[in-house]
Jmol script that loads the backbone (N, CA, C; Angstrom):
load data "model"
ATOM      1  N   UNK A   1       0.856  -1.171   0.000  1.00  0.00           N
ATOM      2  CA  UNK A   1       0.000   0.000   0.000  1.00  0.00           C
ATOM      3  C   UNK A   1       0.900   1.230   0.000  1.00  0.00           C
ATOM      4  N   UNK A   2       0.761   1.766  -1.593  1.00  0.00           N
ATOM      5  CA  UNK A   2       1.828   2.970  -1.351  1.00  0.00           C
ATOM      6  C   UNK A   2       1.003   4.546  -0.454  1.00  0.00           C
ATOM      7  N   UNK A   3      -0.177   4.536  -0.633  1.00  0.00           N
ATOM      8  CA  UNK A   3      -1.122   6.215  -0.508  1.00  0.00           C
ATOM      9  C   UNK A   3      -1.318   6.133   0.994  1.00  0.00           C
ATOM     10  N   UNK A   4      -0.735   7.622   1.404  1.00  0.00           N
ATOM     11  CA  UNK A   4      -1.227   7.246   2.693  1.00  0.00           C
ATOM     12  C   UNK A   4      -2.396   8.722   2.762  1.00  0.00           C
ATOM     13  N   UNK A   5      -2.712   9.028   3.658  1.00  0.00           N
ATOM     14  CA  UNK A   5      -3.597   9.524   4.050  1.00  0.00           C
ATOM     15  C   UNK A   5      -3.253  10.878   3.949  1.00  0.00           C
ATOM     16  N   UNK A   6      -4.151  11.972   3.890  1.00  0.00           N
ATOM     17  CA  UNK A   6      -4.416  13.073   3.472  1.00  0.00           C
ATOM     18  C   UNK A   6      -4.201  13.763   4.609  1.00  0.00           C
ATOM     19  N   UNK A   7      -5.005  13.091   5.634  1.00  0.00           N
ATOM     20  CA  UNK A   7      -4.779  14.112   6.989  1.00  0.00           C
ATOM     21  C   UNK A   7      -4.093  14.010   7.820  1.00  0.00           C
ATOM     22  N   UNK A   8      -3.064  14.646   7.508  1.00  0.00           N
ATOM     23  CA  UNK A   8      -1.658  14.196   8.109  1.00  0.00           C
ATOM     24  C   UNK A   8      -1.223  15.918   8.910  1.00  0.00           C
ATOM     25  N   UNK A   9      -2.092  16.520   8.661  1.00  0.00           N
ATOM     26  CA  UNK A   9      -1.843  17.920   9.519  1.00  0.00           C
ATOM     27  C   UNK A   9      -2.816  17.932  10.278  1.00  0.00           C
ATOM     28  N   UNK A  10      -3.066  19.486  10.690  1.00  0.00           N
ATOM     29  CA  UNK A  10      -4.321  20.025  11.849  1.00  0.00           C
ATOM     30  C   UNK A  10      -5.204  20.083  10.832  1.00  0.00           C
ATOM     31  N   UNK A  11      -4.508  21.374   9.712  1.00  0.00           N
ATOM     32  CA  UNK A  11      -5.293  21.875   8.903  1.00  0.00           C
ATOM     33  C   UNK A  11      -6.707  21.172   8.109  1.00  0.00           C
ATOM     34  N   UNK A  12      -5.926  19.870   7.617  1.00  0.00           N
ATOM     35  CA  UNK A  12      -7.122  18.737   6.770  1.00  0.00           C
ATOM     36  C   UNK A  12      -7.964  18.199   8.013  1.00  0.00           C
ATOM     37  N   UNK A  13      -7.679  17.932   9.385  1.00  0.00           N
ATOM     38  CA  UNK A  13      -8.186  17.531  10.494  1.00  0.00           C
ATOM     39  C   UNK A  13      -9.651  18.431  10.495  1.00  0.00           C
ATOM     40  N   UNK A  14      -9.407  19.861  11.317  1.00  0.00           N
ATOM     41  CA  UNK A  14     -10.147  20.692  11.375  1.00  0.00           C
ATOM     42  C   UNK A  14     -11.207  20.695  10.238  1.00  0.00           C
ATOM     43  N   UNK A  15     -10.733  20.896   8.982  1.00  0.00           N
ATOM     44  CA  UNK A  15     -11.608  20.366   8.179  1.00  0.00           C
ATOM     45  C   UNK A  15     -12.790  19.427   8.398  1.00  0.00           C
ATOM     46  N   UNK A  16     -12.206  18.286   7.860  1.00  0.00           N
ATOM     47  CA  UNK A  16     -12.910  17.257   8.316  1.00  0.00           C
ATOM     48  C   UNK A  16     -13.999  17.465   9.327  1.00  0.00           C
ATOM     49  N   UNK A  17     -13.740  18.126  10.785  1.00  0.00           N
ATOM     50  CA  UNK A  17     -14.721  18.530  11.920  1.00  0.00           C
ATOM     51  C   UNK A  17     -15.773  19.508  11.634  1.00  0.00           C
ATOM     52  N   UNK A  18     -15.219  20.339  10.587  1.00  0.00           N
ATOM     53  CA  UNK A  18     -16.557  21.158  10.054  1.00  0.00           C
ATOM     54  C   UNK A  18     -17.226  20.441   9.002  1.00  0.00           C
ATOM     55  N   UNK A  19     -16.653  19.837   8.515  1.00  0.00           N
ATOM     56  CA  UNK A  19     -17.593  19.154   7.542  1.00  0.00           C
ATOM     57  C   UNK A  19     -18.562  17.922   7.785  1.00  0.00           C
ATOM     58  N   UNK A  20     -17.929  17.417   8.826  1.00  0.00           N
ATOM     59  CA  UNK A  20     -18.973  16.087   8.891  1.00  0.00           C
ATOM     60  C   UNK A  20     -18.822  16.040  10.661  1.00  0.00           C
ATOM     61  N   UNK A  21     -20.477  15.988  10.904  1.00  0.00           N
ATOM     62  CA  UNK A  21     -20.836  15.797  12.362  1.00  0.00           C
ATOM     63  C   UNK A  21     -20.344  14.234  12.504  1.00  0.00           C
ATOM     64  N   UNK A  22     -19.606  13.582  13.961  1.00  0.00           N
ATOM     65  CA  UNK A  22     -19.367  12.595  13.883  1.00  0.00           C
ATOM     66  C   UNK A  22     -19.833  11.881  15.114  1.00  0.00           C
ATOM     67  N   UNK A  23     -20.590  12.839  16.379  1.00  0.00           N
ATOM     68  CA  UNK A  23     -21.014  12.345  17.458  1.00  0.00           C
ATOM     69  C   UNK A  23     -22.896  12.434  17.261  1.00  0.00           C
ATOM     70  N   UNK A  24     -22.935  10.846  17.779  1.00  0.00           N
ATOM     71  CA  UNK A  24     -24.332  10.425  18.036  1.00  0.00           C
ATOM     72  C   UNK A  24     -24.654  11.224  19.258  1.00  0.00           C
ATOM     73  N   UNK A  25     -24.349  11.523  20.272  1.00  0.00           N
ATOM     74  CA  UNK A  25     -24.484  12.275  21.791  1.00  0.00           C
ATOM     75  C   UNK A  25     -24.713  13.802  21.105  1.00  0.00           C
ATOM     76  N   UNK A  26     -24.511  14.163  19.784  1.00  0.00           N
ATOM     77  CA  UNK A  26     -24.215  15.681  19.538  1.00  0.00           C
ATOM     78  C   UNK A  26     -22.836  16.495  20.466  1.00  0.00           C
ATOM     79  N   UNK A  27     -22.114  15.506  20.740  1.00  0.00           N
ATOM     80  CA  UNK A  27     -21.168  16.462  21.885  1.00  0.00           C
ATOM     81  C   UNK A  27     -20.000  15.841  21.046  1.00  0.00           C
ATOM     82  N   UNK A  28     -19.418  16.845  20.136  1.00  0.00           N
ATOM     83  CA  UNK A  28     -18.077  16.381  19.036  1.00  0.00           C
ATOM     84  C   UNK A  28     -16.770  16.286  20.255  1.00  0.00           C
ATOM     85  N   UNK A  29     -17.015  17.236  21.010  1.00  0.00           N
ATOM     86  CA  UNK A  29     -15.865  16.564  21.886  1.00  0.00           C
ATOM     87  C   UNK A  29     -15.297  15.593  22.661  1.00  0.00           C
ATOM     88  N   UNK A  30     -16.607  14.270  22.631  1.00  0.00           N
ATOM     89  CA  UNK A  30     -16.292  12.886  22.691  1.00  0.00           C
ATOM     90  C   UNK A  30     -15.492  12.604  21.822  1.00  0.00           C
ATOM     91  N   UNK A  31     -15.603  12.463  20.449  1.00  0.00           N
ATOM     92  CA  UNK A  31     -14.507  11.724  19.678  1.00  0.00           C
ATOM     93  C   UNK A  31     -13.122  12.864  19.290  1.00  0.00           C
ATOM     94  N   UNK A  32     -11.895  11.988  19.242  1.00  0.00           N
ATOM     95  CA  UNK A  32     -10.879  12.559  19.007  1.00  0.00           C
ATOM     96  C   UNK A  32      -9.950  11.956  17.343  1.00  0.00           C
ATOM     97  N   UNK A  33     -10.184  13.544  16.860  1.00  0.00           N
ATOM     98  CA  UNK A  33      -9.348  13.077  16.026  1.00  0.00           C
ATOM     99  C   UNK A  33      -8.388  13.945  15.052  1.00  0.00           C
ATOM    100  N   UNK A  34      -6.847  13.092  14.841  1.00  0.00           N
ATOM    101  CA  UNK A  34      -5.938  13.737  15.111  1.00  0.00           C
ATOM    102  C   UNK A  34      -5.241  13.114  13.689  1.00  0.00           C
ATOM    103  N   UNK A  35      -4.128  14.009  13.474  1.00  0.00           N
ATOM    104  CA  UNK A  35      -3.592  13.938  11.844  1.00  0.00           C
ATOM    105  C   UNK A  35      -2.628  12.384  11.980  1.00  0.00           C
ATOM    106  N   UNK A  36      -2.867  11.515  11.228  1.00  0.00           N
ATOM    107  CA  UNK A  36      -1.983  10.116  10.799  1.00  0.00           C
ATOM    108  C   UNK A  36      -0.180  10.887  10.850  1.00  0.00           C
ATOM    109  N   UNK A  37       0.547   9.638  10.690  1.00  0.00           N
ATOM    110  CA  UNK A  37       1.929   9.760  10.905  1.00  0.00           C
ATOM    111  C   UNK A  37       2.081   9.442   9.414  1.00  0.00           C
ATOM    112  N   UNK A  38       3.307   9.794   8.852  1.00  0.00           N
ATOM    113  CA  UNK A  38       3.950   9.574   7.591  1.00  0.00           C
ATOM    114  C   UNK A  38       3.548   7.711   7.746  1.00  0.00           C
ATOM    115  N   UNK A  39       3.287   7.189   6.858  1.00  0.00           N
ATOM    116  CA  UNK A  39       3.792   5.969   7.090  1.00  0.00           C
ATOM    117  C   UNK A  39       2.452   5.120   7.589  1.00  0.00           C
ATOM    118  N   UNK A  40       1.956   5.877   8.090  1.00  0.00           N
ATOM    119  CA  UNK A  40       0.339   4.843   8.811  1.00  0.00           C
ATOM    120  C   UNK A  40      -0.444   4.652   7.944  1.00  0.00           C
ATOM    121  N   UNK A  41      -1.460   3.913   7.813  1.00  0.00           N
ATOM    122  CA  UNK A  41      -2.446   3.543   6.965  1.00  0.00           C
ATOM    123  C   UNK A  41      -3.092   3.366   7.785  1.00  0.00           C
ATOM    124  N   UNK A  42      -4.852   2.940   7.024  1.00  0.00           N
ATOM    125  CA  UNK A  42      -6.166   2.257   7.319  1.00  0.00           C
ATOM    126  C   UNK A  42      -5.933   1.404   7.896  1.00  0.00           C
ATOM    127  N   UNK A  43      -4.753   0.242   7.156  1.00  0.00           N
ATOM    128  CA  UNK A  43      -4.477  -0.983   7.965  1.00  0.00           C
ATOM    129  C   UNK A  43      -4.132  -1.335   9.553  1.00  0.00           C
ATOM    130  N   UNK A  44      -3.369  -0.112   9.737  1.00  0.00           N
ATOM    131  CA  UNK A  44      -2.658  -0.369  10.879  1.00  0.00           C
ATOM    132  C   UNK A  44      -3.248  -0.512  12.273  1.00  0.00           C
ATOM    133  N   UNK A  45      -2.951  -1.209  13.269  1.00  0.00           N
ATOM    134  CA  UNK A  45      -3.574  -1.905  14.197  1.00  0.00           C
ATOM    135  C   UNK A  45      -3.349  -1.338  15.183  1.00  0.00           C
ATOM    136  N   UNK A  46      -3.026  -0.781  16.781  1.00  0.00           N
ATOM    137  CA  UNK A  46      -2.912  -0.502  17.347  1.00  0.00           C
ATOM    138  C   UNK A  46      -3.339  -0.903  18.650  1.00  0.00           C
ATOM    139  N   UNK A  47      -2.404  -2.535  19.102  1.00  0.00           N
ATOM    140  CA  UNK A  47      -2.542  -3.218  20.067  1.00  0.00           C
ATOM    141  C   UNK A  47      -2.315  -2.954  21.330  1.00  0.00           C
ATOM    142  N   UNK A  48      -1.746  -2.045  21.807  1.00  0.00           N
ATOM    143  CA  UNK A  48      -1.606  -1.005  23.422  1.00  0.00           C
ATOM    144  C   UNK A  48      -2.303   0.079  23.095  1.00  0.00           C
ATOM    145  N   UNK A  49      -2.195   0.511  24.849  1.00  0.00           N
ATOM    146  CA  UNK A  49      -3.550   1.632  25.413  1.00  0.00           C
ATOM    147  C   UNK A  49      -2.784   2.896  24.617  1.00  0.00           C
ATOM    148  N   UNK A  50      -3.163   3.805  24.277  1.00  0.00           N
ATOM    149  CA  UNK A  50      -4.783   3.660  24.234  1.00  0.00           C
ATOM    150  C   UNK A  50      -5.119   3.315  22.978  1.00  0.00           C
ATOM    151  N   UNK A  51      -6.485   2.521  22.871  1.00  0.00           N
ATOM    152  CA  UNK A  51      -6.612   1.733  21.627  1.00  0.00           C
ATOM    153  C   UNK A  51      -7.108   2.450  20.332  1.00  0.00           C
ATOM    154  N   UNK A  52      -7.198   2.378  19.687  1.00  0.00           N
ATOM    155  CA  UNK A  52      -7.552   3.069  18.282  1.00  0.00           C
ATOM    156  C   UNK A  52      -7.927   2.528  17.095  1.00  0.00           C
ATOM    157  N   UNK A  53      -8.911   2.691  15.989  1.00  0.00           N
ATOM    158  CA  UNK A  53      -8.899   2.485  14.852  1.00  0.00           C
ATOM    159  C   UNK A  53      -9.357   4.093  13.459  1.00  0.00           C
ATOM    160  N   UNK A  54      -8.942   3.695  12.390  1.00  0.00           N
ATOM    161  CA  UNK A  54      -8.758   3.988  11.558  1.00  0.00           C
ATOM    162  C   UNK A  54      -9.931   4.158  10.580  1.00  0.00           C
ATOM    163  N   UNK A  55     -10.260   4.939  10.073  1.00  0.00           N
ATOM    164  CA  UNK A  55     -11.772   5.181   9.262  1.00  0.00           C
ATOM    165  C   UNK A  55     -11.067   5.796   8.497  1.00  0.00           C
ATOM    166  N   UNK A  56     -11.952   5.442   7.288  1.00  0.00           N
ATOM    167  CA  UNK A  56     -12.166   6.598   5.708  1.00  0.00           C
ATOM    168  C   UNK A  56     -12.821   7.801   5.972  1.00  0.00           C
ATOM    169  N   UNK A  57     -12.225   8.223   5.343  1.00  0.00           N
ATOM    170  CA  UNK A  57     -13.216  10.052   5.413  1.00  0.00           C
ATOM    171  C   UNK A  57     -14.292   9.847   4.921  1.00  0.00           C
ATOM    172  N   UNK A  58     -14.186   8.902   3.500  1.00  0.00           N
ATOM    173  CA  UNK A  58     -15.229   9.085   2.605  1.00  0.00           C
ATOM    174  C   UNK A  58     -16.760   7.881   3.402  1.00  0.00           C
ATOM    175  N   UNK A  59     -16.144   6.802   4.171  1.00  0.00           N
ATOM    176  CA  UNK A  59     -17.121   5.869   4.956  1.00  0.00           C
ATOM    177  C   UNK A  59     -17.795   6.599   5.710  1.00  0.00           C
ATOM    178  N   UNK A  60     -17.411   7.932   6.570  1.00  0.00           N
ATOM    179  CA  UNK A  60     -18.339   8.934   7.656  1.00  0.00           C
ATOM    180  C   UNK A  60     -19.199   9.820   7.141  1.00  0.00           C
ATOM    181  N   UNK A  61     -18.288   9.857   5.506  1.00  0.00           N
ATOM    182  CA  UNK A  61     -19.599  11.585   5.513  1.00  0.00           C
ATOM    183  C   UNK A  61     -20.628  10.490   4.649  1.00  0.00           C
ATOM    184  N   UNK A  62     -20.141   9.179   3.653  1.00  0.00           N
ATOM    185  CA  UNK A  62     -21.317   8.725   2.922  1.00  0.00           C
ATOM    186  C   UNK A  62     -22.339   7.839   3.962  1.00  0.00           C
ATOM    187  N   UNK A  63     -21.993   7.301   4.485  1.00  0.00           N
ATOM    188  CA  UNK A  63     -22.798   6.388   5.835  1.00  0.00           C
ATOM    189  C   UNK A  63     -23.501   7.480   7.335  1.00  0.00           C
ATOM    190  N   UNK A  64     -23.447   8.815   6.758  1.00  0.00           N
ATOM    191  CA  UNK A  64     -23.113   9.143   8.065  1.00  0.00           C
ATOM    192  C   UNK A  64     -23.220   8.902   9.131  1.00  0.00           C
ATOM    193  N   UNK A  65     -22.278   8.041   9.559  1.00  0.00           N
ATOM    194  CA  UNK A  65     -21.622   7.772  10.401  1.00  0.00           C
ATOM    195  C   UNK A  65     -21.281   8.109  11.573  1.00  0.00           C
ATOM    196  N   UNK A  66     -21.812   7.660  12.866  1.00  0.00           N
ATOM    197  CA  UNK A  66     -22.042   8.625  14.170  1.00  0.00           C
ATOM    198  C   UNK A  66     -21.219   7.720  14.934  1.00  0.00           C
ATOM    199  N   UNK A  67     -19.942   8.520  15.803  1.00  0.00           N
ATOM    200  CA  UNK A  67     -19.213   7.995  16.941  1.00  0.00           C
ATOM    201  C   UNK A  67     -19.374   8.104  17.910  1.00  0.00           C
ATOM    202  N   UNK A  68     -19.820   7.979  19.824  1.00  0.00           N
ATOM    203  CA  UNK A  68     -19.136   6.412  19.425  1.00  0.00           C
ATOM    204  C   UNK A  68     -20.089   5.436  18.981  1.00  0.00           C
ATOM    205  N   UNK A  69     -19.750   4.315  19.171  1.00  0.00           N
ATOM    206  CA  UNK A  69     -20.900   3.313  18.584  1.00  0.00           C
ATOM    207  C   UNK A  69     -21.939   3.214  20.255  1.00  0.00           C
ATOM    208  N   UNK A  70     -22.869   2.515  19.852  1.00  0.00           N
ATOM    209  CA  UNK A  70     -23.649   2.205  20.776  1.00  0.00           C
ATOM    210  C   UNK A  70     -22.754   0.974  21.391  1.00  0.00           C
ATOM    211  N   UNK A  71     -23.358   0.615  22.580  1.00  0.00           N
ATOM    212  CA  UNK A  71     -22.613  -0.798  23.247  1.00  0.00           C
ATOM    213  C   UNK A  71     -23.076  -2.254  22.827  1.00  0.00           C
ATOM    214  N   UNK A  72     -23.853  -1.996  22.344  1.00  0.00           N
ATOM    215  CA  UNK A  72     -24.426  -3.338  21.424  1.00  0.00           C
ATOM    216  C   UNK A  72     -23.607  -3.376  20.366  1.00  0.00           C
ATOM    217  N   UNK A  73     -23.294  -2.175  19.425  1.00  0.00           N
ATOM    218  CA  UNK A  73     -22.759  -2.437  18.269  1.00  0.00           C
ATOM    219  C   UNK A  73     -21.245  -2.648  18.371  1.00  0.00           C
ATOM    220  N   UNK A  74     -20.391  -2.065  19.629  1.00  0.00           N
ATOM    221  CA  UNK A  74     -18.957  -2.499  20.273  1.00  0.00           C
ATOM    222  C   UNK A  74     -19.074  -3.631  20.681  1.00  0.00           C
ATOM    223  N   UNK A  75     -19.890  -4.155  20.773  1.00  0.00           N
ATOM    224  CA  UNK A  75     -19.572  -5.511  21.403  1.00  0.00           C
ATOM    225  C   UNK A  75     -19.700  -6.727  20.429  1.00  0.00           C
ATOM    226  N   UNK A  76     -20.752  -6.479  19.474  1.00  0.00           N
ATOM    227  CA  UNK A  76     -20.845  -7.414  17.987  1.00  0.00           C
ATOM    228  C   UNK A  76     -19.646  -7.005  17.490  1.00  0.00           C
ATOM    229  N   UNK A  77     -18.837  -5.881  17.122  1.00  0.00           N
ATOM    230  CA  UNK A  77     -18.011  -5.667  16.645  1.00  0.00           C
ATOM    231  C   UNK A  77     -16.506  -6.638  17.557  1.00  0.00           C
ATOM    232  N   UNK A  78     -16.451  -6.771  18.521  1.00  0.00           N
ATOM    233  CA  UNK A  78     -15.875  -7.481  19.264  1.00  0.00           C
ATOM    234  C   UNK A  78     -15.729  -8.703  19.515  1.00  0.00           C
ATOM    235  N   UNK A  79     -16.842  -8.706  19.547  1.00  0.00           N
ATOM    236  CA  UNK A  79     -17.577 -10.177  19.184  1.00  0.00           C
ATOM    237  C   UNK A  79     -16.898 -11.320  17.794  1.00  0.00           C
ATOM    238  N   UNK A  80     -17.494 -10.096  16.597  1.00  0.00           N
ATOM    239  CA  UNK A  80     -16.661 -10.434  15.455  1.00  0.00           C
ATOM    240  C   UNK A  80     -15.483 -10.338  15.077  1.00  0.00           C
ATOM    241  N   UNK A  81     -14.594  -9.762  16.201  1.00  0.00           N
ATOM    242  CA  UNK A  81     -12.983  -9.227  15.924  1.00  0.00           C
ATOM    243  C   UNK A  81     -13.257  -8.391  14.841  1.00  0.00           C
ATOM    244  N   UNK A  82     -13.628  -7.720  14.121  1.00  0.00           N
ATOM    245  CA  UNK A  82     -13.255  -6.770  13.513  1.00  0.00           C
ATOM    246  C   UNK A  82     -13.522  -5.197  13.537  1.00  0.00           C
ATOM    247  N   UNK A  83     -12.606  -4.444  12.839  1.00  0.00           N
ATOM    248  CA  UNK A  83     -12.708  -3.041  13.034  1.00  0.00           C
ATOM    249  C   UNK A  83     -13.740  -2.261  12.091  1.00  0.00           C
ATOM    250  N   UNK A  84     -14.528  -1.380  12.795  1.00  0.00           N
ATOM    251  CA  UNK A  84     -15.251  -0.792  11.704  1.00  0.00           C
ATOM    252  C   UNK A  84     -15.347  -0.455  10.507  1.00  0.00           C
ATOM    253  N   UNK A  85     -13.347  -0.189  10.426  1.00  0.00           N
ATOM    254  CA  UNK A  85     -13.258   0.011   8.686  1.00  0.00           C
ATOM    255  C   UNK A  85     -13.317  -1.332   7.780  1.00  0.00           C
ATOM    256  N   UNK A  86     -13.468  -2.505   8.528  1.00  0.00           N
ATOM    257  CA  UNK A  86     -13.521  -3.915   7.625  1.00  0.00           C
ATOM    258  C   UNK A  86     -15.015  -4.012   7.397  1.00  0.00           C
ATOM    259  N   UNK A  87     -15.890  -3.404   7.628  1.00  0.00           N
ATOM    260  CA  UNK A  87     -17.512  -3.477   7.445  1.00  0.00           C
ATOM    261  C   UNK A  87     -17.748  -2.864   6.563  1.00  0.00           C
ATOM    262  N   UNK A  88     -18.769  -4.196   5.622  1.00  0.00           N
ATOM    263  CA  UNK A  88     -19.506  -3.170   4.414  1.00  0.00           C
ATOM    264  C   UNK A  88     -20.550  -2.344   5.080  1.00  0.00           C
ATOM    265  N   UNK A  89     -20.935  -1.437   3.848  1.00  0.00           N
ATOM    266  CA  UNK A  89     -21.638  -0.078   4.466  1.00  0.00           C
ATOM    267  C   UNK A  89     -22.782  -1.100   4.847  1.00  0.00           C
ATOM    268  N   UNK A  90     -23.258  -2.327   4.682  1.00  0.00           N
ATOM    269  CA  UNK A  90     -24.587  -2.580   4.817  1.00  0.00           C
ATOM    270  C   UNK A  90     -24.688  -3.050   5.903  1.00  0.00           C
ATOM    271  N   UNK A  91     -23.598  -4.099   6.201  1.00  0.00           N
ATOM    272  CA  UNK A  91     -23.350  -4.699   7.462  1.00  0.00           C
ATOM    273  C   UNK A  91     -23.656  -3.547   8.614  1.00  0.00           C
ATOM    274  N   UNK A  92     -23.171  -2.440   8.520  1.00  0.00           N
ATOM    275  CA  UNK A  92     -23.705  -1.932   9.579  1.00  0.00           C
ATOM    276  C   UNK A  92     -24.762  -1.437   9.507  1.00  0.00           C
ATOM    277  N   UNK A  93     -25.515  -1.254   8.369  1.00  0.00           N
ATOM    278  CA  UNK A  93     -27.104  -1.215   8.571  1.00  0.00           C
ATOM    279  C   UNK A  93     -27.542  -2.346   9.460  1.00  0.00           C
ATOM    280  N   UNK A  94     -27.335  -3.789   8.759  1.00  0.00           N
ATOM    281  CA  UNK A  94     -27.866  -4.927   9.853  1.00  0.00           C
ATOM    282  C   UNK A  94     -27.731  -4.944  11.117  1.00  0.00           C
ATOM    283  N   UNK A  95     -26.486  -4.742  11.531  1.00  0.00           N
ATOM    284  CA  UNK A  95     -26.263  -4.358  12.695  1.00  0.00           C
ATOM    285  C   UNK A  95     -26.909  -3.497  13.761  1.00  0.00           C
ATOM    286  N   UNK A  96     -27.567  -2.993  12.890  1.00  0.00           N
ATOM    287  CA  UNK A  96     -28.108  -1.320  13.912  1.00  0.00           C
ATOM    288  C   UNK A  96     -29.492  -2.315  13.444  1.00  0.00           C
ATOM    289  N   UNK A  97     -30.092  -2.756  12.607  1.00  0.00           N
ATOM    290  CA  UNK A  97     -31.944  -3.517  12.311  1.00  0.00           C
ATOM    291  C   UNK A  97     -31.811  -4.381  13.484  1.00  0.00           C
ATOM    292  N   UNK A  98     -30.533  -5.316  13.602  1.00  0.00           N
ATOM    293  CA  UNK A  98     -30.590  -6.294  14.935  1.00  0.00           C
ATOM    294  C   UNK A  98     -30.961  -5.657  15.899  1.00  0.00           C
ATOM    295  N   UNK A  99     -29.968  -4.736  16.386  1.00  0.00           N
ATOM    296  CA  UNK A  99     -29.995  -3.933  17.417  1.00  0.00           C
ATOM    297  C   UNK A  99     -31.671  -3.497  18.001  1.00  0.00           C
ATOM    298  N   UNK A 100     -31.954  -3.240  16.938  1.00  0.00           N
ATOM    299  CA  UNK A 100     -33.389  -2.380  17.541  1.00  0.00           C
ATOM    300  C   UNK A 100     -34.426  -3.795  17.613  1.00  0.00           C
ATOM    301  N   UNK A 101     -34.154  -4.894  16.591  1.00  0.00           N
ATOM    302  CA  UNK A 101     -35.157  -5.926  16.828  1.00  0.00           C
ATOM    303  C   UNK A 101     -34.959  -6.726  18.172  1.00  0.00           C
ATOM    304  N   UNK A 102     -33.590  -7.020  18.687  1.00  0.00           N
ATOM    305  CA  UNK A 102     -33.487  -7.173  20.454  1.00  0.00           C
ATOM    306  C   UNK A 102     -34.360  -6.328  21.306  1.00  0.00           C
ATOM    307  N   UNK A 103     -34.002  -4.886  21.038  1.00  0.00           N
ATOM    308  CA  UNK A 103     -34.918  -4.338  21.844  1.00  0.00           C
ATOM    309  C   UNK A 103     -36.219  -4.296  21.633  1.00  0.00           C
ATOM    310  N   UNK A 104     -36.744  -4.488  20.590  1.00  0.00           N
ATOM    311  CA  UNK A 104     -38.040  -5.069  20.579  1.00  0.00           C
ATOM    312  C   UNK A 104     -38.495  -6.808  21.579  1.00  0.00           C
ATOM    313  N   UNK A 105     -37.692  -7.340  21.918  1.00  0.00           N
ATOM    314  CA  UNK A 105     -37.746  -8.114  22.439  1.00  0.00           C
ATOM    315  C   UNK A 105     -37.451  -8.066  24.088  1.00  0.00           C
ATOM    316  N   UNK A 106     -37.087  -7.165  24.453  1.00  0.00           N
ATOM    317  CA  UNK A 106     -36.643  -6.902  26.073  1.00  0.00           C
ATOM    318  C   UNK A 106     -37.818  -6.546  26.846  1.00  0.00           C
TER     319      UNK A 106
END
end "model"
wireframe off; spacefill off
backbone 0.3
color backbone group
């Protein structure tokens, strides 16, 4: 993977924060987010505290996409070992139809 990421300053960061709402709570100062290192990708994993993953710009503003997840959907996600950026856009539609059909059941 030669391309790395765009937002590698404040400048494209800040951006990004005006352009696309990313908190479900409406309170943007829950999620943090901060410019990639030369060299990092989507791929990269980040197995010590504090933990982290990696999103597309283009997966938040087309899905829009609200952080953080609910605790149902962290925990299927956990569940399944994988990171949000390995989900098709639909999968997390299902995810969120489950979600609400449990609670139809509680």
């Amino acid at each position: 993977m030669e391309i790395s990421s765009k937002f590698t300053n404040s400048e494209f960061v800040t951006g990004l924060r005006k352009a696309v709402k990313l908190s479900g709570s409406k309170d943007e100062n829950h999620i943090i987010i901060e410019p990639v290192n030369e060299g990092e990708f989507v791929t990269n994993v980040n197995s010590s505290e504090p933990h982290f993953f990696y999103m597309y710009a283009n997966v938040l503003q087309t899905l829009n996409l609200w952080l953080p997840f609910t605790a149902f959907e962290g925990q299927v996600l956990k569940v399944m070992n994988v990171a949000p950026s390995q989900l098709h856009p639909n999968s997390r539609a299902f995810i969120k139809a489950f979600e609400i059909m449990c609670h139809g059941f509680e």
